[in-house]
C-alpha positions as CSV (number, residue, x, y, z in Angstrom):
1,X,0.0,0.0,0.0
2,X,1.2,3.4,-0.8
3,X,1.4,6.1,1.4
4,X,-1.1,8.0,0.0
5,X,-3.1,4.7,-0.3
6,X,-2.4,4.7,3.3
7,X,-3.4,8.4,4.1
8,X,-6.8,8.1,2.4
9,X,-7.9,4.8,4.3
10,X,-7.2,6.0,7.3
11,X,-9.4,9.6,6.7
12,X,-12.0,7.1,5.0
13,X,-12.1,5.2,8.4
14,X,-11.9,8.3,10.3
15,X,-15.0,9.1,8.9
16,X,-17.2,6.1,8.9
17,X,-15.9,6.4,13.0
18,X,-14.1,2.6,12.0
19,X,-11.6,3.4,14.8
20,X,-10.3,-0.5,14.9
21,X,-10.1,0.3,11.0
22,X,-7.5,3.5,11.7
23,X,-5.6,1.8,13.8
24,X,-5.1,-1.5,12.3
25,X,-3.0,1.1,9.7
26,X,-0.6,2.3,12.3
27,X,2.5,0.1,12.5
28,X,2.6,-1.0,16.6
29,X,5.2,1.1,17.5
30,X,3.2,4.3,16.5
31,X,1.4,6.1,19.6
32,X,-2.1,7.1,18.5
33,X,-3.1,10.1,20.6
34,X,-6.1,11.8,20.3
35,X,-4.8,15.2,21.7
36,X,-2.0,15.3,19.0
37,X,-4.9,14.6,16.1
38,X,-6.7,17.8,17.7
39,X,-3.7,19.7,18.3
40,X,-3.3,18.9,14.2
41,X,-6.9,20.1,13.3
42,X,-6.3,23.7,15.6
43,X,-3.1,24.1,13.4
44,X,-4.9,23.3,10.4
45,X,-7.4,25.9,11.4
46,X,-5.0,28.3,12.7
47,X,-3.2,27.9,9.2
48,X,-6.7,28.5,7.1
49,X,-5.9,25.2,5.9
């Protein structure tokens, strides 16, 4: 799987709430926080992304 491939599954999950789905994608040594997604979306906002 690309990473792009990658990218886009995990948003697609993210958005049908599949959180199992998201982080089946993550390799195990990845921490999955929830703050650091938020802190992400405020940036993105901050940004006018």
């Amino acid at each position: 799987m690309t990473a792009l491939a990658t990218v886009k599954a995990y948003y697609t999950h993210f958005n049908d709430k599949n959180w199992q789905g998201m982080l089946d994608l993550l390799h195990p040594a990845v921490r999955h926080e929830v703050t650091t997604y938020y802190n992400l979306l405020l940036w993105l906002k901050m940004v006018g992304a």
